[in-house]
KEPABA-317814 format. One record per residue: x, y, z of N, C-alpha, C, CB in turn. Coordinates in steps of 0.2 Angstrom, whole numbers, m for minus. Glycine has a CB too. Example, Ala and Ser with C-alpha at 12.3 -4.5 7.8 and 13.67 -1.06 7.14 Angstrom:
2
@nc1 66 | nc2 m28 | nc3 39 | cac1 62 | cac2 m22 | cac3 39 | cc1 66 | cc2 m16 | cc3 39 | cbc1 57 | cbc2 m22 | cbc3 45
@nc1 64 | nc2 m11 | nc3 35 | cac1 68 | cac2 m5 | cac3 36 | cc1 64 | cc2 0 | cc3 39 | cbc1 70 | cbc2 m3 | cbc3 29
END
This chain:
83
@nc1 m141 | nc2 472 | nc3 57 | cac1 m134 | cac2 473 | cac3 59 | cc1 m133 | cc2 477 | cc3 66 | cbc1 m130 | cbc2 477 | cbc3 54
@nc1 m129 | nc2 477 | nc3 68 | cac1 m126 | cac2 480 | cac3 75 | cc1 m124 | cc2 485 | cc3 75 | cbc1 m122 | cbc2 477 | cbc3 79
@nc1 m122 | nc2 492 | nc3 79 | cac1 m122 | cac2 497 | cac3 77 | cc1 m113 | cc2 498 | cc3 78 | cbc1 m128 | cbc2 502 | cbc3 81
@nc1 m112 | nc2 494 | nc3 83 | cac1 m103 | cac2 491 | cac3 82 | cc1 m99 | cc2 486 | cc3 77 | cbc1 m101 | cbc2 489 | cbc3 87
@nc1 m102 | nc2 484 | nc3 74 | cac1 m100 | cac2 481 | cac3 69 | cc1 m99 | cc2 485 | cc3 62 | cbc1 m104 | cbc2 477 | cbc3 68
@nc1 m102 | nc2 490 | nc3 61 | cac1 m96 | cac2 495 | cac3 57 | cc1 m90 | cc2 498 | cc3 59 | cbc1 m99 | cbc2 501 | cbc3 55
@nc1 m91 | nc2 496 | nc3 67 | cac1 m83 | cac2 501 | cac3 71 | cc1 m77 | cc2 495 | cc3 68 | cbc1 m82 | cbc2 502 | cbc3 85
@nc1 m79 | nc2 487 | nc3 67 | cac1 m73 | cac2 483 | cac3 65 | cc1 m72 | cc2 482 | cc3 59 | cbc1 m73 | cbc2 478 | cbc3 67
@nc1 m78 | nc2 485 | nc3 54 | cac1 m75 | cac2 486 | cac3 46 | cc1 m69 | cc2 490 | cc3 43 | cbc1 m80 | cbc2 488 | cbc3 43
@nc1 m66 | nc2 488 | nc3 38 | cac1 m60 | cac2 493 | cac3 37 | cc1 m66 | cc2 495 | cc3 32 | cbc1 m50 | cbc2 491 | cbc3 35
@nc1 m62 | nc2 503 | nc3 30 | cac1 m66 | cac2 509 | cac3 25 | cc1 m68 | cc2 508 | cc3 19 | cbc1 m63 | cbc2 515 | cbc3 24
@nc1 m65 | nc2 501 | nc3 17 | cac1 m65 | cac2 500 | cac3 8 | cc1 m73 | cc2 494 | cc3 10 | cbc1 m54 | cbc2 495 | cbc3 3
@nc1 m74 | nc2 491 | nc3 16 | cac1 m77 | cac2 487 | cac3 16 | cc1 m85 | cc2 491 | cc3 18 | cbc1 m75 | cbc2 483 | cbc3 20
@nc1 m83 | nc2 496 | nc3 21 | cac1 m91 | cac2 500 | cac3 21 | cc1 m92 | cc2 503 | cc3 15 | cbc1 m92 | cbc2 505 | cbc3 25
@nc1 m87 | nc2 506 | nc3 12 | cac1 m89 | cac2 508 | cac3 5 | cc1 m94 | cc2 502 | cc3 0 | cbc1 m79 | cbc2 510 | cbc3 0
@nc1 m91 | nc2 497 | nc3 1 | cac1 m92 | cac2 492 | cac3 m2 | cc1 m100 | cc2 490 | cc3 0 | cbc1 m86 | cbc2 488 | cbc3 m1
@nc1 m100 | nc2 491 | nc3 5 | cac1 m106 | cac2 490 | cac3 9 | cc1 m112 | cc2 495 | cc3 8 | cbc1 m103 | cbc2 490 | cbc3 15
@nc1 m111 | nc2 501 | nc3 7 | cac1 m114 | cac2 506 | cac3 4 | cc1 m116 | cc2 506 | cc3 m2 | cbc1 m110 | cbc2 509 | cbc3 4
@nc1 m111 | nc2 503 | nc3 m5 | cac1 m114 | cac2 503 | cac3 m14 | cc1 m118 | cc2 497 | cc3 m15 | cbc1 m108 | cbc2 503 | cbc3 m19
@nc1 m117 | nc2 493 | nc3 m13 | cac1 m121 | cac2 488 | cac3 m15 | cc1 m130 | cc2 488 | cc3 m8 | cbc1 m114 | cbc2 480 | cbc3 m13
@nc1 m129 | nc2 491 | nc3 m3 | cac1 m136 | cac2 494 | cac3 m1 | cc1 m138 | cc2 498 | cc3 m6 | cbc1 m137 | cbc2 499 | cbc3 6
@nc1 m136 | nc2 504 | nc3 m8 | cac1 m138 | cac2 508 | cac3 m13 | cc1 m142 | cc2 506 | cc3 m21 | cbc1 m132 | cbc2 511 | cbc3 m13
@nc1 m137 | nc2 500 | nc3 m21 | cac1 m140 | cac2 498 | cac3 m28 | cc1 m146 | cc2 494 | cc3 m27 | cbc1 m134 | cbc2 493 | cbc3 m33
@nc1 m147 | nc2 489 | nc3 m23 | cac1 m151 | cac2 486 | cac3 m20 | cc1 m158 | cc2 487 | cc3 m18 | cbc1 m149 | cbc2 484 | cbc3 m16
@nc1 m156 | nc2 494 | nc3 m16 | cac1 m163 | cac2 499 | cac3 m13 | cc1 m165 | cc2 502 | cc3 m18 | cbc1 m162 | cbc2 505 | cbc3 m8
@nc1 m161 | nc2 505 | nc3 m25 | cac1 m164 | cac2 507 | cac3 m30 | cc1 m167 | cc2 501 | cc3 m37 | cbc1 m158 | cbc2 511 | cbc3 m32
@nc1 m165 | nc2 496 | nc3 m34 | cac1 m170 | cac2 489 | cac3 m38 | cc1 m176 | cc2 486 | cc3 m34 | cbc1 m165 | cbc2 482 | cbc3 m38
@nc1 m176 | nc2 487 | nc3 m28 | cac1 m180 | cac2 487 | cac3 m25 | cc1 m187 | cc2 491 | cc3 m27 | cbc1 m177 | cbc2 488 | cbc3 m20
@nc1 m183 | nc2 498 | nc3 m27 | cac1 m188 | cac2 504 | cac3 m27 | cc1 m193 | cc2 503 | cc3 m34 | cbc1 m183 | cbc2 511 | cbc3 m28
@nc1 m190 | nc2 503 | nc3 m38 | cac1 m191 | cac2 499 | cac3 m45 | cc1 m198 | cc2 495 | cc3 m46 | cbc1 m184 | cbc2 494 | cbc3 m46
@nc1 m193 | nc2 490 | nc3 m44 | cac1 m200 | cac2 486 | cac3 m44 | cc1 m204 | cc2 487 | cc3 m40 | cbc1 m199 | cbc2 479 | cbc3 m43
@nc1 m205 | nc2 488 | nc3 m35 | cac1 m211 | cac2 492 | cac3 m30 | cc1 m215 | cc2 496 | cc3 m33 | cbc1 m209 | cbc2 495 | cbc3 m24
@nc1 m212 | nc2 501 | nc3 m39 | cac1 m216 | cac2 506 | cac3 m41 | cc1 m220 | cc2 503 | cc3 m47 | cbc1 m212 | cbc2 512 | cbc3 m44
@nc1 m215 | nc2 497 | nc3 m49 | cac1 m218 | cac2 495 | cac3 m55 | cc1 m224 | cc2 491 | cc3 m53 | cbc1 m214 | cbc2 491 | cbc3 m59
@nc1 m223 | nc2 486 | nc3 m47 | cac1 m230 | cac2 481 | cac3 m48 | cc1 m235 | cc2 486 | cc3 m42 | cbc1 m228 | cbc2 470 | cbc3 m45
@nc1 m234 | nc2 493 | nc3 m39 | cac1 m240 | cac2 495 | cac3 m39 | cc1 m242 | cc2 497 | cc3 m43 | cbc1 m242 | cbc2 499 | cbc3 m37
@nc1 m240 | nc2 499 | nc3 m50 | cac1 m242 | cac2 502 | cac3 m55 | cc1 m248 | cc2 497 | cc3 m60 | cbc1 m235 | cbc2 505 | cbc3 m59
@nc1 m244 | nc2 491 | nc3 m59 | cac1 m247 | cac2 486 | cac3 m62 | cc1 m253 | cc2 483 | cc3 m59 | cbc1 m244 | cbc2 482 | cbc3 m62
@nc1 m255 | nc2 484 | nc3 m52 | cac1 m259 | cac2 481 | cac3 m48 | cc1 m264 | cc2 487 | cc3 m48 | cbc1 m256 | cbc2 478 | cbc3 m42
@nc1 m262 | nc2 493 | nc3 m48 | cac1 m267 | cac2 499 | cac3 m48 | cc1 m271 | cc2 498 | cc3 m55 | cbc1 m264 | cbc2 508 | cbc3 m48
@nc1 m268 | nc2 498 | nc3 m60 | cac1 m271 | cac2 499 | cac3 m67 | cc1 m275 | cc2 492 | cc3 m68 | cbc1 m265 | cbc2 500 | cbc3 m74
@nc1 m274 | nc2 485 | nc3 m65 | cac1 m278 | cac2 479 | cac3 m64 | cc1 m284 | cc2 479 | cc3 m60 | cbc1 m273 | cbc2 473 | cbc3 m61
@nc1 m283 | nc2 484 | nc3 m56 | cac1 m287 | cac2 485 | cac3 m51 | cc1 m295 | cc2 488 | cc3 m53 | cbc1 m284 | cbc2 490 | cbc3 m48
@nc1 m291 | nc2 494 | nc3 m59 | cac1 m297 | cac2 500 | cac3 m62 | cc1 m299 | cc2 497 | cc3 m66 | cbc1 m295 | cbc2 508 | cbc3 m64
@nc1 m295 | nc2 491 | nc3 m70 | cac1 m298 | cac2 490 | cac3 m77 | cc1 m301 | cc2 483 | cc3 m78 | cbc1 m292 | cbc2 492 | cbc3 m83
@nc1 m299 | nc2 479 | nc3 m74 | cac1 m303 | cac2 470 | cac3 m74 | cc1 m307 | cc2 472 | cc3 m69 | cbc1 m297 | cbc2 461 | cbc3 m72
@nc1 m311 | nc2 467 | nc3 m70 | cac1 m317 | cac2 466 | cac3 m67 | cc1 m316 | cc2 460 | cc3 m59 | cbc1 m324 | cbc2 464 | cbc3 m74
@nc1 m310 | nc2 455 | nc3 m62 | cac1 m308 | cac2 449 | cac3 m55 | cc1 m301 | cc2 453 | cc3 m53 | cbc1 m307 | cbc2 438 | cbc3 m58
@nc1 m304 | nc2 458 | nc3 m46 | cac1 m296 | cac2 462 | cac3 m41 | cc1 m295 | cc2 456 | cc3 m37 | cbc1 m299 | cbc2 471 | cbc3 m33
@nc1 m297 | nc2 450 | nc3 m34 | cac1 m294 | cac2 447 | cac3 m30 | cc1 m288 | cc2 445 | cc3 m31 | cbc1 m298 | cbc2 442 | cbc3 m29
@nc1 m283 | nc2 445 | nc3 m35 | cac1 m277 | cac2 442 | cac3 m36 | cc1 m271 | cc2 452 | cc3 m38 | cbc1 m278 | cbc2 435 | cbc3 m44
@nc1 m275 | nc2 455 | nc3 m40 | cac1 m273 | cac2 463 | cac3 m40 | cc1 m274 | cc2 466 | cc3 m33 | cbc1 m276 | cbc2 467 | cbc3 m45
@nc1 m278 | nc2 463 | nc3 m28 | cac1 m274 | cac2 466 | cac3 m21 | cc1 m272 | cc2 461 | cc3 m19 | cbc1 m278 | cbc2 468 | cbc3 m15
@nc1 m271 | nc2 456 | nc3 m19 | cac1 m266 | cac2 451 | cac3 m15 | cc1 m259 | cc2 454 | cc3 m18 | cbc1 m265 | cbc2 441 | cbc3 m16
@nc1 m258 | nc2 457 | nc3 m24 | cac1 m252 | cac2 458 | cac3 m27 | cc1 m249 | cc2 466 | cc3 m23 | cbc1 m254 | cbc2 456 | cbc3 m35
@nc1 m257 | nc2 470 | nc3 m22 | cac1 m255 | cac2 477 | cac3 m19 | cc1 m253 | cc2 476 | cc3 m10 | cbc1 m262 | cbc2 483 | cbc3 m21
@nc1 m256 | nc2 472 | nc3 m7 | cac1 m253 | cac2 472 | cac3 m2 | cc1 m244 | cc2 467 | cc3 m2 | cbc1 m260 | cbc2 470 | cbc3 2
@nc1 m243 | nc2 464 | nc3 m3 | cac1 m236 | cac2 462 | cac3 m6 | cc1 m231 | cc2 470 | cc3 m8 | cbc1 m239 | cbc2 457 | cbc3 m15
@nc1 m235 | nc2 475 | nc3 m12 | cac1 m229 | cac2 478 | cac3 m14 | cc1 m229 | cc2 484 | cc3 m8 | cbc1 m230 | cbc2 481 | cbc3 m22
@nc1 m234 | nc2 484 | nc3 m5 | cac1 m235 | cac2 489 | cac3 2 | cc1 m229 | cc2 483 | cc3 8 | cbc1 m246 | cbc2 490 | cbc3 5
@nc1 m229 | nc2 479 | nc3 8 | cac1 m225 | cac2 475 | cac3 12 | cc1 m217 | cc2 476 | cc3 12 | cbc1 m227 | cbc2 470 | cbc3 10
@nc1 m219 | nc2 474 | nc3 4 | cac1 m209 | cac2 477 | cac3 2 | cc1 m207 | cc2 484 | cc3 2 | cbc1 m207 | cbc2 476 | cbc3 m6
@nc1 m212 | nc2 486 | nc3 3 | cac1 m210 | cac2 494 | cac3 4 | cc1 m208 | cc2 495 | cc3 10 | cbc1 m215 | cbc2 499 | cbc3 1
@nc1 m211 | nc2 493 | nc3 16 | cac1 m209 | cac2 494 | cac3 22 | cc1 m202 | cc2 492 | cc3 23 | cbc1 m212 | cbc2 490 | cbc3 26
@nc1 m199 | nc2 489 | nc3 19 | cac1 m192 | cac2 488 | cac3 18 | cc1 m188 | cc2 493 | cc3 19 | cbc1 m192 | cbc2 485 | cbc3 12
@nc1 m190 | nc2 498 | nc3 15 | cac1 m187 | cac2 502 | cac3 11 | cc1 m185 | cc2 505 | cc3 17 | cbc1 m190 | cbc2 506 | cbc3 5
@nc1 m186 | nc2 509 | nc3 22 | cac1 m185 | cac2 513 | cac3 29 | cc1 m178 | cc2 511 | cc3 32 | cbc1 m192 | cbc2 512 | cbc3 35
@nc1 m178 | nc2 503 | nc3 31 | cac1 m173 | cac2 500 | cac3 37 | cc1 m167 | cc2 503 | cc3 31 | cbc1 m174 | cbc2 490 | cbc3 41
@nc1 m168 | nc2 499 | nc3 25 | cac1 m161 | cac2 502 | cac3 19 | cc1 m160 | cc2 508 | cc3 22 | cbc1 m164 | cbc2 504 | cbc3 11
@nc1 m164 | nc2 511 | nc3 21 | cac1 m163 | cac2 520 | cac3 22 | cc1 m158 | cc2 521 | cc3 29 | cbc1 m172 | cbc2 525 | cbc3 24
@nc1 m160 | nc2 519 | nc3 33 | cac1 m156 | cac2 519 | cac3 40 | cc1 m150 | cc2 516 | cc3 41 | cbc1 m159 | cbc2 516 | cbc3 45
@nc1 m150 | nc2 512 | nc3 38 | cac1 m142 | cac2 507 | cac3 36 | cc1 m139 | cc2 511 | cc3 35 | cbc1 m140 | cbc2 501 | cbc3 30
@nc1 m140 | nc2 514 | nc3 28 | cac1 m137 | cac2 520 | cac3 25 | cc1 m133 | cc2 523 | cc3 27 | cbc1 m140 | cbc2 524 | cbc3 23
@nc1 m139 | nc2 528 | nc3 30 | cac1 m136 | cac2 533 | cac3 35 | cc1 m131 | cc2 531 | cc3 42 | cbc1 m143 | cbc2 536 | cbc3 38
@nc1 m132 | nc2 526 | nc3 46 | cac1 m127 | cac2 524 | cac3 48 | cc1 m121 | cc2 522 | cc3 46 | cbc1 m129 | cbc2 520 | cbc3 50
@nc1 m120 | nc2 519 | nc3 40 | cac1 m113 | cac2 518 | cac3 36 | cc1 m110 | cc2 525 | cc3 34 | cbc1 m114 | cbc2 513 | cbc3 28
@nc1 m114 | nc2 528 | nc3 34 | cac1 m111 | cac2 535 | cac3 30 | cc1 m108 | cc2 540 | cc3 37 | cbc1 m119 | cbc2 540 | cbc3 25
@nc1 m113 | nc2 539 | nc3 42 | cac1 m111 | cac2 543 | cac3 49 | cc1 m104 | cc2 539 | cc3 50 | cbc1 m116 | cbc2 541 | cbc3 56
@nc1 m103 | nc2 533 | nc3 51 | cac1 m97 | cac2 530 | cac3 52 | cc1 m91 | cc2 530 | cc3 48 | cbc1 m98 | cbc2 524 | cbc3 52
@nc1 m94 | nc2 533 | nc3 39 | cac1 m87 | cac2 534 | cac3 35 | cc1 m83 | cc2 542 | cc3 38 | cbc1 m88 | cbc2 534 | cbc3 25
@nc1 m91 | nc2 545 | nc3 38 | cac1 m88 | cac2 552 | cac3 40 | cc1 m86 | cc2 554 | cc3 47 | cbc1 m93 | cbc2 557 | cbc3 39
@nc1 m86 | nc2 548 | nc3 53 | cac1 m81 | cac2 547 | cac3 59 | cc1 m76 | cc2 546 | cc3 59 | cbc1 m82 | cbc2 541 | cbc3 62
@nc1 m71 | nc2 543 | nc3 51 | cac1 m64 | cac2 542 | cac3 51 | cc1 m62 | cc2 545 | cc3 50 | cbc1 m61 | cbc2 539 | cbc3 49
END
């Protein structure tokens, strides 16, 4: 997103916008914790890791994700506290 493109939202639409980043990044988070958790313990305990690191690098991937959420965030929130 563009960093003026919250100046043409009205305030019920960022809110809106907000909550639904928010929820999204907490489901996100979720599963990222879960399938490292899954892919660590596959890792230490089967003897064939070939398909438990394809799967950990995958969750290290999605997790890069998580930074830009974060920054949306913080921009929507700078802009509700602008009005």
């Amino acid at each position: 997103m563009e960093k003026n493109s919250f100046k043409d939202k009205t305030t019920a639409q960022l809110r809106s916008n907000l909550n639904l980043i928010k929820g999204i990044t907490i489901v996100l988070s979720f599963v990222i914790i879960l399938l490292l958790s899954i892919t660590i313990y596959g890792m230490v305990t089967k003897d064939n890791n070939g398909t438990f690191i394809a799967l950990f690098v995958v969750a290290i991937s999605c997790g890069a994700t998580l930074p830009l959420q974060f920054m949306n965030m913080k921009n929507i929130k700078k802009e509700l506290a602008s009005r």
